[in-house]
C-alpha positions as CSV (number, residue, x, y, z in Angstrom):
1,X,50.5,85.8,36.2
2,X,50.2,83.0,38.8
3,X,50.7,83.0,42.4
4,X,54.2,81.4,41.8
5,X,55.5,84.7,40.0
6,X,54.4,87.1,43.0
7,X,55.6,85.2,45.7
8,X,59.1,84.5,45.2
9,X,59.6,87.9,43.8
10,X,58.6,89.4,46.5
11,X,61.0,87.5,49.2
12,X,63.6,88.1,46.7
13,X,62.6,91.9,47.2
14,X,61.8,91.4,51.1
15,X,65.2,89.5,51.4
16,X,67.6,92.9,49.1
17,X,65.4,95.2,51.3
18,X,66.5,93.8,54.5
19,X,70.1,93.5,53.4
20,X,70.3,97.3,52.5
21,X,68.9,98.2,56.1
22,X,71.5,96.2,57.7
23,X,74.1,97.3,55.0
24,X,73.3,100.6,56.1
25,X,73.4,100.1,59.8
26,X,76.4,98.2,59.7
27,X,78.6,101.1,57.8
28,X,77.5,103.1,60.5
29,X,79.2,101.2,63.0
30,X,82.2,99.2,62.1
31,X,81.5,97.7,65.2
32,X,78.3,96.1,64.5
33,X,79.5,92.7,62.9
34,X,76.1,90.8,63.0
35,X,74.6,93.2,60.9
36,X,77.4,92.4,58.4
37,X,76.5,88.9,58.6
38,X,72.7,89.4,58.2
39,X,73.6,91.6,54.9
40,X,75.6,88.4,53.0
41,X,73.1,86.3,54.6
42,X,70.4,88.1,53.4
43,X,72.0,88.2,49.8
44,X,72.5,84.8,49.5
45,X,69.0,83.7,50.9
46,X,68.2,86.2,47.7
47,X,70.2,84.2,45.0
48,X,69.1,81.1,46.5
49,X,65.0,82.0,46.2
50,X,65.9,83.3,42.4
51,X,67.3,80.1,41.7
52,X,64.4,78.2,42.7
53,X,62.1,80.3,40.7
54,X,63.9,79.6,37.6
55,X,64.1,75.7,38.8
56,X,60.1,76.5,39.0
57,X,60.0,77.7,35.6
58,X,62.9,75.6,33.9
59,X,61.9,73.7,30.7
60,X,65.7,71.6,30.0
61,X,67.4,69.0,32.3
62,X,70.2,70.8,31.4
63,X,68.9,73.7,32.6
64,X,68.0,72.5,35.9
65,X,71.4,71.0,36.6
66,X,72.6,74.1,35.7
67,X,70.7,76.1,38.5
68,X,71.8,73.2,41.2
69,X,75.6,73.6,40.3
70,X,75.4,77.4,40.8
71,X,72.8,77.0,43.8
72,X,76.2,75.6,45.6
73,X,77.3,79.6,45.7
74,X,75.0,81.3,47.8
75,X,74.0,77.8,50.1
76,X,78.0,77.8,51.3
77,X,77.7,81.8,52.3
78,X,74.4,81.6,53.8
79,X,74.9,78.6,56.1
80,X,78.7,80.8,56.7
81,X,77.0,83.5,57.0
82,X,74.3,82.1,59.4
83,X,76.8,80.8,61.7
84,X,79.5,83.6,62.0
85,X,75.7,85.3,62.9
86,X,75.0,83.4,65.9
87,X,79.3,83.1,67.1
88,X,79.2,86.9,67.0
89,X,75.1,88.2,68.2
90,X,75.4,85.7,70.9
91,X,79.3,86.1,71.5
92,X,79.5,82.5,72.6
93,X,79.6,78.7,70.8
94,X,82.1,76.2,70.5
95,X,84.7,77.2,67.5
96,X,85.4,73.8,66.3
97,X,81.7,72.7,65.7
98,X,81.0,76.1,63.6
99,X,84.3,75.6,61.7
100,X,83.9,71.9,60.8
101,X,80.6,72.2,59.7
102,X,81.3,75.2,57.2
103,X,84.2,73.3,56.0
104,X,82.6,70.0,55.4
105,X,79.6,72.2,53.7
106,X,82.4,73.4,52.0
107,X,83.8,71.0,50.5
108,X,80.7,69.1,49.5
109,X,79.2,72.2,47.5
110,X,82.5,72.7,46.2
111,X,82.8,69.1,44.7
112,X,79.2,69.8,43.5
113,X,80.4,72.8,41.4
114,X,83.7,71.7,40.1
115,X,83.4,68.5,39.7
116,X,81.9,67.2,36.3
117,X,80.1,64.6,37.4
118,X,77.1,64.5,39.9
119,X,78.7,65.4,43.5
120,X,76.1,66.3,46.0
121,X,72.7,66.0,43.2
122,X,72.1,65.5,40.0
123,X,68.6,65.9,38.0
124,X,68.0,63.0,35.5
125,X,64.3,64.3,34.1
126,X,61.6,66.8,34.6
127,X,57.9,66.2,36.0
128,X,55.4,69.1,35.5
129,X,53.1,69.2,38.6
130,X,50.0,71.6,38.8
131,X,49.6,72.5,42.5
132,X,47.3,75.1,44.0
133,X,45.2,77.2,41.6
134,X,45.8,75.3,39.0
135,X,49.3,76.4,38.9
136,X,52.0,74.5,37.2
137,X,55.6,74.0,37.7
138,X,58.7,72.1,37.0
139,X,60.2,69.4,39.5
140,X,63.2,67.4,38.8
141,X,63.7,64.1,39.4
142,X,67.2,64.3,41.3
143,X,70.0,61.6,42.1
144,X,71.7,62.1,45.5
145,X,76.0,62.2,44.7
146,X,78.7,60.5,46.8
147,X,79.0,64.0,48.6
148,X,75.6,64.0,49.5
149,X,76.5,62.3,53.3
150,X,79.1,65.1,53.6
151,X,76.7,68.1,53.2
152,X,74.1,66.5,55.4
153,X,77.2,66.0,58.0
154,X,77.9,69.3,57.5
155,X,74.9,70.7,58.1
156,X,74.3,68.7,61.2
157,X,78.2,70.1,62.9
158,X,76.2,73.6,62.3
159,X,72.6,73.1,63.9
160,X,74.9,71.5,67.0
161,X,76.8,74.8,66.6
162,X,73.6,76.9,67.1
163,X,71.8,74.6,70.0
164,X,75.0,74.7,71.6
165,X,75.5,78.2,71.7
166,X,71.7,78.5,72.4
167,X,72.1,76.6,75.1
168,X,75.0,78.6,76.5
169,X,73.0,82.0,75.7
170,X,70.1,80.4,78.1
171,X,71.6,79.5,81.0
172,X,73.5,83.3,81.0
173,X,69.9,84.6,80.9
174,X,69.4,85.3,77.5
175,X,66.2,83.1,76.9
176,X,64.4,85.4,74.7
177,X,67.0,85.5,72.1
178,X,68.2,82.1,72.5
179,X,64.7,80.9,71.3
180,X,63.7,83.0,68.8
181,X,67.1,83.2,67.0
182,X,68.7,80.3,67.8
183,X,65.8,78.1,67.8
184,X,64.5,79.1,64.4
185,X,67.7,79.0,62.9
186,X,68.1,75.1,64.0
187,X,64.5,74.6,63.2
188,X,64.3,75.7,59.9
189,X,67.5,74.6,58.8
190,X,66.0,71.1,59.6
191,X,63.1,71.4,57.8
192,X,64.6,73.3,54.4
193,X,67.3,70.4,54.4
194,X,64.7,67.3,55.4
195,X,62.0,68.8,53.1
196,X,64.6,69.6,50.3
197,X,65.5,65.6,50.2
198,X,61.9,64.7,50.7
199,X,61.1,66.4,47.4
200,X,64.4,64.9,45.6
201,X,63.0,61.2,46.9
202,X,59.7,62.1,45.1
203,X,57.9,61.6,48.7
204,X,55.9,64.9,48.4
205,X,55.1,67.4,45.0
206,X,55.8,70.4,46.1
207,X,58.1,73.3,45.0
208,X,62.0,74.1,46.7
209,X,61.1,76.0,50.0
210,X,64.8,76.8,51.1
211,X,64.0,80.2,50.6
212,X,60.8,80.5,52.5
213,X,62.7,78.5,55.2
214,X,65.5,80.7,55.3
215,X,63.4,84.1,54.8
216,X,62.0,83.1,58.1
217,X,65.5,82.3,59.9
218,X,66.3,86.1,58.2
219,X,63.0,87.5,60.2
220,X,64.4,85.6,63.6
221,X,67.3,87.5,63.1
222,X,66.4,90.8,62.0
223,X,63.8,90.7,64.8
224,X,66.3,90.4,67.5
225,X,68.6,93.0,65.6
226,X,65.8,95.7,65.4
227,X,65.8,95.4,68.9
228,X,69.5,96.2,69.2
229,X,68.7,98.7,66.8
230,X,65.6,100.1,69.0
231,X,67.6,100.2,72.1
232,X,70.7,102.2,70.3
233,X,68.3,104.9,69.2
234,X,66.6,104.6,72.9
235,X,70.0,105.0,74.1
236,X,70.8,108.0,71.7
237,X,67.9,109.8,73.0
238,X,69.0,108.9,76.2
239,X,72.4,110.3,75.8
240,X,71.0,113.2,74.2
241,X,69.0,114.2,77.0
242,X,71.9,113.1,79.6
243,X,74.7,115.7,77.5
244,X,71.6,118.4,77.7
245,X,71.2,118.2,81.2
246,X,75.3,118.1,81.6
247,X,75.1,120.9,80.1
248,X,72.8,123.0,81.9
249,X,74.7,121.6,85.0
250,X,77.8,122.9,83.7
251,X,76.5,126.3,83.0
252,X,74.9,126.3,86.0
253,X,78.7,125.7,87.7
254,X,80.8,127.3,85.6
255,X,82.2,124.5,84.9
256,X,84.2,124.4,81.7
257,X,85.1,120.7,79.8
258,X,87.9,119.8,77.2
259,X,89.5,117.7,75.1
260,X,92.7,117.2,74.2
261,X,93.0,114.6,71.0
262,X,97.2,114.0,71.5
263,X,97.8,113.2,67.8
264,X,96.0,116.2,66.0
265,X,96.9,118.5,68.8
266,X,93.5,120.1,68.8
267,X,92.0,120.7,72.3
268,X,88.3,120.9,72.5
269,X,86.4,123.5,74.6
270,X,82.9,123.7,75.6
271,X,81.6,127.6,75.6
272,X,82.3,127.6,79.5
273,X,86.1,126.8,79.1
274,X,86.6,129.0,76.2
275,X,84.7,131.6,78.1
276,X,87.4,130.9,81.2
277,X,90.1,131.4,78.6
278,X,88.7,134.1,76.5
279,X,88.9,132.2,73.4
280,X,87.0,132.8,70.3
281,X,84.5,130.4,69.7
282,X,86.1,129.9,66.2
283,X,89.4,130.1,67.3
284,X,91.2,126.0,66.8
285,X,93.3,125.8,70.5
286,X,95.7,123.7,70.6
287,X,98.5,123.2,73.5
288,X,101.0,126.1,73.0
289,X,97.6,128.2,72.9
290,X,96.0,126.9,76.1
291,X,100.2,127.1,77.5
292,X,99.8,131.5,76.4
293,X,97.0,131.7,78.6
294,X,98.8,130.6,81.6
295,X,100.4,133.0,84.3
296,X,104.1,132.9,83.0
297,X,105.3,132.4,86.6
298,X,102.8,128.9,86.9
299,X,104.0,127.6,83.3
300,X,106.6,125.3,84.6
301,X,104.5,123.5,87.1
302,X,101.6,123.1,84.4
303,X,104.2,121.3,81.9
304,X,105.7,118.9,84.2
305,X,102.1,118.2,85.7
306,X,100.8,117.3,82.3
307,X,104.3,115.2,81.3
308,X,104.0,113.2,84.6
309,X,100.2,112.5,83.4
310,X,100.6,111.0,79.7
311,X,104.2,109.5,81.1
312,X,102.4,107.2,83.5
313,X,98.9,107.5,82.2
314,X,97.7,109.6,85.7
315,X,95.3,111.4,86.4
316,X,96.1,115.3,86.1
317,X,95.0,117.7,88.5
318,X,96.7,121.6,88.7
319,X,95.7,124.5,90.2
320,X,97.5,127.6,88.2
321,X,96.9,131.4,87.4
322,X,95.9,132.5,84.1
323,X,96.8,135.9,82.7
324,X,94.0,137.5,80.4
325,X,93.3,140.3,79.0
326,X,90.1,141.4,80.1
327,X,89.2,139.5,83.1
328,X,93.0,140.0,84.8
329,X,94.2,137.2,86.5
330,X,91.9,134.1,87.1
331,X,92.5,131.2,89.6
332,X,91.8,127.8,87.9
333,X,91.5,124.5,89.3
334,X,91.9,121.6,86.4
335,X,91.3,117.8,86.7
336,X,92.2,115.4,83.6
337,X,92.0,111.9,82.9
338,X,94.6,110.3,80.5
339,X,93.3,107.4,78.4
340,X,95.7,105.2,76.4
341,X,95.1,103.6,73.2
342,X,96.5,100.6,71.9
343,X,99.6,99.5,73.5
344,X,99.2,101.6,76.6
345,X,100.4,104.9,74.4
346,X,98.2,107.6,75.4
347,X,95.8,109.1,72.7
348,X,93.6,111.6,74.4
349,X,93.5,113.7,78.0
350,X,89.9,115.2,79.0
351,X,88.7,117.0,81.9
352,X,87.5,119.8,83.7
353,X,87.5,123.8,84.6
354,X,86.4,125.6,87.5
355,X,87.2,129.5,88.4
356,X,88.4,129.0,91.9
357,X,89.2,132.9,92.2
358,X,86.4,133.8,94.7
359,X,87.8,130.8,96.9
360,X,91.5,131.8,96.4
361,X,90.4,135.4,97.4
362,X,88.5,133.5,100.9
363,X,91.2,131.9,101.7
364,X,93.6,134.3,101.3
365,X,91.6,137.0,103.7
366,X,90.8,133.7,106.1
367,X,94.5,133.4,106.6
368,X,94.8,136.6,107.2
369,X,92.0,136.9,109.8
370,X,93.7,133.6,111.0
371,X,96.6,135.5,111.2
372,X,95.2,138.2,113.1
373,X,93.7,135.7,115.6
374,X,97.0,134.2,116.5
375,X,98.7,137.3,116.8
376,X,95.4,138.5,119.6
377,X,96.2,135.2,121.1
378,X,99.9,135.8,121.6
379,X,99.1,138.9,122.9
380,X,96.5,137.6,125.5
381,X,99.3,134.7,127.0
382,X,101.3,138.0,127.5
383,X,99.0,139.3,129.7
384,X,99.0,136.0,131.8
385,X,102.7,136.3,131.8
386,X,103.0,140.0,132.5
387,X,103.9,139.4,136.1
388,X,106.3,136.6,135.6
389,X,107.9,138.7,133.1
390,X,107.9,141.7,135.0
391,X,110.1,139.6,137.8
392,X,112.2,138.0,135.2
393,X,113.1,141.8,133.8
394,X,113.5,143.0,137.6
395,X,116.6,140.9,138.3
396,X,118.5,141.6,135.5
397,X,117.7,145.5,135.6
398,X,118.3,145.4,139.4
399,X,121.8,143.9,139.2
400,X,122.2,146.3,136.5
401,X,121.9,149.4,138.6
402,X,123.8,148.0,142.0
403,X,126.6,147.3,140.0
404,X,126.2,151.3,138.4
405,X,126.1,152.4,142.0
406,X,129.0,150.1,142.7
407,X,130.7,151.2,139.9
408,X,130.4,154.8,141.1
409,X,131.7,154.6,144.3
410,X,135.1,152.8,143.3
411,X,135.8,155.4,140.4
412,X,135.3,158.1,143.7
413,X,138.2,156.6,145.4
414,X,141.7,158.4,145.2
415,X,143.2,155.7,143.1
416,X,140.3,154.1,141.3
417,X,140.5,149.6,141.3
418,X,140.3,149.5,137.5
419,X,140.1,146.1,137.1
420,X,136.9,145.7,139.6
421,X,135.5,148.6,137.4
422,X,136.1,146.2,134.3
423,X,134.8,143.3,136.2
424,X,131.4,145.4,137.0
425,X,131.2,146.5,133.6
426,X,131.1,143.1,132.1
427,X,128.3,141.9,134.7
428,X,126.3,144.9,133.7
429,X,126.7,144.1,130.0
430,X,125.8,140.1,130.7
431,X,122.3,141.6,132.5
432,X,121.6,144.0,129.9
433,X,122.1,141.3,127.8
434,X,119.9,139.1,129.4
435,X,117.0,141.8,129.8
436,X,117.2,142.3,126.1
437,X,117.1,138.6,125.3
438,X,113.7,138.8,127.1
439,X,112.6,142.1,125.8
440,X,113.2,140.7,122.5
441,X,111.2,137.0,122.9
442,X,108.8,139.1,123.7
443,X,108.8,141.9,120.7
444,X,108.8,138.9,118.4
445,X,105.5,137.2,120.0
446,X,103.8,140.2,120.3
447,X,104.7,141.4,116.7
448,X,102.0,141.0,113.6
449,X,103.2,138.3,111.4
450,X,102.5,135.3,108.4
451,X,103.7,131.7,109.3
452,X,107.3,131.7,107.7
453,X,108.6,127.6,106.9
454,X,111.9,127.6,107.8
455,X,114.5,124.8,109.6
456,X,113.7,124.8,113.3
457,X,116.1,123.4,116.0
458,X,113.9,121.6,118.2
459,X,116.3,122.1,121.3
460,X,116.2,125.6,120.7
461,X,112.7,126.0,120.3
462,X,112.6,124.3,123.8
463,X,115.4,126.2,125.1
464,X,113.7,129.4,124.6
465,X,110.3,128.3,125.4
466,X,111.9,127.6,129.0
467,X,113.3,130.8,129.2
468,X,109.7,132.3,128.6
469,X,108.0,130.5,131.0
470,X,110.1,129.5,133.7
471,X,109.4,132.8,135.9
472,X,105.7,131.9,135.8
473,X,106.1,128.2,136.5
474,X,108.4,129.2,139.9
475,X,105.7,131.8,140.9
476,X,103.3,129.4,140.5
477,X,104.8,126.7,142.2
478,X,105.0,124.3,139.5
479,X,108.3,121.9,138.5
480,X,108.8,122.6,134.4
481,X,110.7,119.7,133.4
482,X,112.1,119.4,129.4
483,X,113.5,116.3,128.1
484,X,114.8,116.4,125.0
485,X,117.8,114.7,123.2
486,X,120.8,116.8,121.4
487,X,120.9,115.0,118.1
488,X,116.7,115.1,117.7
489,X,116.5,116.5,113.9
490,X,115.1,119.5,113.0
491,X,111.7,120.5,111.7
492,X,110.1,122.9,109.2
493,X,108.3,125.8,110.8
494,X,107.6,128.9,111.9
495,X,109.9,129.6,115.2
496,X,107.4,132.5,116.7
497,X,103.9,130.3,115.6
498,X,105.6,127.1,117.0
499,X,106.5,129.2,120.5
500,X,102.9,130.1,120.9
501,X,101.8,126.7,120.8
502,X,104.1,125.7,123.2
503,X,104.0,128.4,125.7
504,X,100.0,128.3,125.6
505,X,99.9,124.5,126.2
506,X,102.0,124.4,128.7
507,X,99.9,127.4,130.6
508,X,97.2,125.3,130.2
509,X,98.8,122.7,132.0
510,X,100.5,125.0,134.9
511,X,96.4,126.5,135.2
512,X,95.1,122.5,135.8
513,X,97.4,122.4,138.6
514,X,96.4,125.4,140.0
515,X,93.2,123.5,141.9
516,X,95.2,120.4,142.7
517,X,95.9,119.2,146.2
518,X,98.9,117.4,144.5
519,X,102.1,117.7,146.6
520,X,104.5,118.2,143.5
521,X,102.9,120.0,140.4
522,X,104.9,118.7,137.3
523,X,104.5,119.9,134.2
524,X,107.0,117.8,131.3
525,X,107.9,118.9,128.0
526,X,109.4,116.0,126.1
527,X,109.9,115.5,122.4
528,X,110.7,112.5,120.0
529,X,111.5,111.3,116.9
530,X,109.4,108.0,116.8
531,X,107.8,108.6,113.9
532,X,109.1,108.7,110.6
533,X,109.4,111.8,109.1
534,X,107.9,113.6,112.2
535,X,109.3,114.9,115.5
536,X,106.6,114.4,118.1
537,X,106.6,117.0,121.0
538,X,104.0,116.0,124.5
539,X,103.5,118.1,126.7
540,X,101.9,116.4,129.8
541,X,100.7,117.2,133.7
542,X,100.3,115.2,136.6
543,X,96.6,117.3,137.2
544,X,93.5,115.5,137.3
545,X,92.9,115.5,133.9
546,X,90.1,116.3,131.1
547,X,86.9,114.6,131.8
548,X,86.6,112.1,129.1
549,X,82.8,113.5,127.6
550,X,84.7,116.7,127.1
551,X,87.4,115.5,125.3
552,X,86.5,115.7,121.7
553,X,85.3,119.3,122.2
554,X,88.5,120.5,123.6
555,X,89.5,122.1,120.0
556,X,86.3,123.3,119.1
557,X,86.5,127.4,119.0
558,X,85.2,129.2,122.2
559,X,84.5,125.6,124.3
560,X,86.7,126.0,127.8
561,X,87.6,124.3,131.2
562,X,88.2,127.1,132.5
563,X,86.4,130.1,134.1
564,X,87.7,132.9,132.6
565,X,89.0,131.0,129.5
566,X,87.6,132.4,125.7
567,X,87.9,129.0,124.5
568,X,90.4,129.8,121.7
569,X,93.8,128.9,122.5
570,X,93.2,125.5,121.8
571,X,91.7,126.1,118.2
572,X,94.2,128.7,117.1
573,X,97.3,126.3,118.2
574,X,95.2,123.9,115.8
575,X,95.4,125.7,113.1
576,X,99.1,126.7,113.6
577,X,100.0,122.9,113.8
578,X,97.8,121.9,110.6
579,X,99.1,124.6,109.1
580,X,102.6,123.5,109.5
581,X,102.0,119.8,108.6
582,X,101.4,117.9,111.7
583,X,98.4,117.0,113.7
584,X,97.5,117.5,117.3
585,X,95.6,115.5,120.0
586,X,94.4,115.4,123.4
587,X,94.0,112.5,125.9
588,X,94.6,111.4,129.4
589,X,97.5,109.5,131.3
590,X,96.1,106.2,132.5
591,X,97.3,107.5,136.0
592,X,95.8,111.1,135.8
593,X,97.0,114.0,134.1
594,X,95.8,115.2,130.8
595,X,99.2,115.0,127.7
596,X,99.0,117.2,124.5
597,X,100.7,115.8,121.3
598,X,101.5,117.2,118.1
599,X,103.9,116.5,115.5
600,X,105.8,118.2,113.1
601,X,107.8,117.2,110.0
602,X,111.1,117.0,110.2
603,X,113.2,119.2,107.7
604,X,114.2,117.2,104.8
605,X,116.8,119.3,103.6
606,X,118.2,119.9,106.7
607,X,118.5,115.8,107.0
608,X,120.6,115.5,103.5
């Protein structure tokens, strides 16, 4: 046994050993094309190093030629394989160089194997040459073919491939890979191909070393794949640890993930979702399951939320009740994601769960307790009208009882005048009419209620606003003005909630006049629609105004002008308006005089 026999034996073996690895890696990952590459590159490089060993050991010209004509095989697929290596691990290059050097390369070695008569070489005798140790071996004389120039062309087109796209790779920062893959590849290509025609000239006795030439462009590459490799599993732990610690955090939150794959119809649940659901952990969900879960009365809106998401590829986010058998009823909030496959056609929907019962239960008693605050609020303007309102009753109730005693004294007359009895009748009825009109604005202010959304007449609301307040504004001294056209559209609201708001700005307004020296107090109630979709009512003094540091604090809950205010009319008429849709502000009239706007959204169906 010589040196000879060990050595190419054991690149053959080093050269199948790397091309199982990246056999292996590669059917892991369908994805990973350059390991594909690197496993027929590696292959070939294999053939090619057992063809020079039994070149090395061949005793027949015959037997040589025969080795060179086969050789052809495996030198076409590595130098392929080499370059659909570098187009794909550096995912740049010019096509047409890599493509017209493979073909020309081609062509030549396919000449050189078809062809009966020398293409590309051609041995015409044998030398036997002792090099180191005394070791000898066989090398042919060889005759270069007329397609000789055309594989040496062709190999050229493919080293400019690989500087080319080298060069790319560099200057987009890859330096590292550019030299040590690229750069080998074009160096040892060189030096198998010059040293190959070296030996075929007779200018040096030495063995083929294509093999140890391309072994080395097969370390270049697997060195820069094992980093790919290296980083995957890096990133694998990585992920690992990133899904662990997701999942503490979602236990941690109650926070419940799934997966719905569209095709198979199988929804996947972590323990938290099932949990939410009271689900099995061996129990396959799939929609119509997840759909029995959910409160029968929040079905419909589930459906069409989900049908609007894979329609237009949305995102999905519901809030429904679910109705269990253990647990009761549950409050969930869900958020999706749709994502599309090929052609836009959705494939999967994943998301999230979160019990939102506690919260549903918190807001539920906050509106009540808001609720409760409005109705003390309503209650509390009452007592600032009581007077007004005492007057406003007085008059009707007065007129009431003259025209009794009127009444009384004609019907004690001989021959009673009927028709001024009738005539005193129907004034009675108009005041008791009147008294009860007032009596009942304000049974329905003072009475306990929850915002109802119904269609509003904006004149009316005015209208009986007026009506309220006018006694107060004459005993104060103050001009109440309302402007307001016929045909402004209606809004959505609560009539009672919507007079509070009303009645306790425009208090607040009558109270900043109350320290003026201004000769006319004027308080104006106007309202607009300006806006689209929104009817904007102002209510507006000619006072001296808010001071402008205290103007963003003017909503906050117990923060007041005045000296026996509480601070919370402002805050609860707020909420009312936020409530109902619209928004509220404060500000100042560039010629004194503080204004209060807020909107409200005009009633849709009332429009049609």
């Amino acid at each position: 046994m010589n040196w000879m026999t060990v050595i190419w034996p054991m690149m053959i073996a080093a050269c199948l050993t790397l091309a199982l690895i990246n056999l292996r890696i590669a059917m892991g990952d369908v994805r990973r094309l350059p390991h594909v590459f690197f496993f027929f590159s590696a292959l070939a490089v294999a053939a090619v190093t057992a063809m020079e060993l039994a070149i090395l050991r061949a005793q027949t010209v015959e037997e040589v030629n025969l080795w060179l004509r086969w050789s052809s095989v495996p030198l076409v697929v590595m130098v392929s394989c080499v370059t659909g290596f570098v187009g794909s691990f550096f995912r740049t290059g010019k096509a047409w160089l890599a493509v017209s050097g493979n073909c020309l390369m081609a062509s030549a070695e396919a000449a050189n194997f078809l062809s009966d008569t020398p293409a590309v070489r051609h041995a015409t005798g044998l030398q036997q040459v002792e090099t180191f140790g005394g070791v000898w071996f066989t090398k042919p004389d060889v005759v270069e073919g007329p397609w000789s120039p055309v594989e040496i062309a062709g190999v050229a087109l493919v080293i400019g491939f690989v500087l080319e796209a080298s060069r790319t790779l560099w200057r987009a920062g890859g330096q590292k890979r550019a030299v040590i893959v690229g750069g080998s590849i074009a160096f040892f290509f060189l030096f198998s191909r010059g040293h190959a025609i070296m030996v075929e000239r007779g200018i040096v006795q030495t063995p083929y070393f294509v093999g140890f030439a391309f072994l080395a462009v097969l370390v270049a590459m697997g060195h820069e794949l094992s980093d790919e490799v290296f980083r995957a599993a890096q990133l694998s732990r990585d992920l690992s640890e990133s899904e662990r610690r997701m999942d503490l955090a979602a236990h941690a939150a109650k926070l419940g993930f799934w997966t719905w794959d569209l095709k198979s119809d199988e929804i996947w649940a972590n323990e938290t979702a099932r949990e939410l659901f009271e689900v099995p952990a061996n129990e396959k969900v799939d929609f119509s399951r997840f759909m029995l879960a959910v409160h029968p009365e929040d079905r419909d809106g589930v459906q069409k939320a989900v049908e609007e998401a894979l329609a237009g590829g949305l995102a999905y986010e519901r809030e429904y009740r679910t109705m269990l058998n253990h647990a009761g009823n549950r409050w969930i909030a869900a958020r999706g994601r749709v994502e599309l496959g090929p052609g836009g056609k959705p494939v999967l929907m994943r998301g999230v769960l979160m019990d939102i019962t506690a919260q549903k239960q918190s807001e539920y008693e906050l509106q009540q307790l808001r609720g409760q605050l409005a109705h003390a609020g309503r209650v509390s303007m009452m007592g600032q009208l009581a007077s007004a309102l005492a007057h406003e009753l007085n008059q009707p109730l007065g007129a009431i009882l003259r025209n009794a005693e009127a009444a009384e004294l004609f019907m004690q007359a001989d021959v009673p005048n009927l028709e001024e009895v009738r005539a005193i009748i129907a004034d009675i009825r108009k005041d008791d009419q009147r008294a009860g009109d007032v009596i009942d604005r304000l049974r329905a202010l003072l009475k306990r209620r929850d915002i109802e959304s119904r269609s509003v007449s904006v004149v009316q609301l005015l209208d009986e606003v007026l009506a309220l307040i006018r006694a107060d504004a004459a005993a104060r001294g103050v001009k109440l003005t309302v402007s307001c056209d016929s045909d402004i559209p209606s809004v959505r609201g609560d009539r009672v909630h919507l007079q509070q708001v009303l009645i306790n700005l425009i208090i607040n307004a009558m109270d900043a006049l109350s320290d003026t020296c201004t000769p006319e107090r004027k308080v104006t109630v106007s309202a607009d629609a300006s806006k689209t979709g929104f009817v904007e009512v102002t209510v507006s003094d000619n006072g001296q105004g808010i001071p402008p540091e205290k103007l963003q604090n003017v909503f906050d809950p117990f923060f007041t002008t005045k000296p026996h205010g509480m601070g919370m009319g402002l805050p609860i008429s707020r909420t009312i308006i936020e409530a109902h849709g619209g928004k509220i502000t404060a500000g100042n009239h560039k010629n004194g005089g503080a204004v209060f706007r807020f909107t409200l959204p005009v009633d849709e169906q009332q429009e049609v």
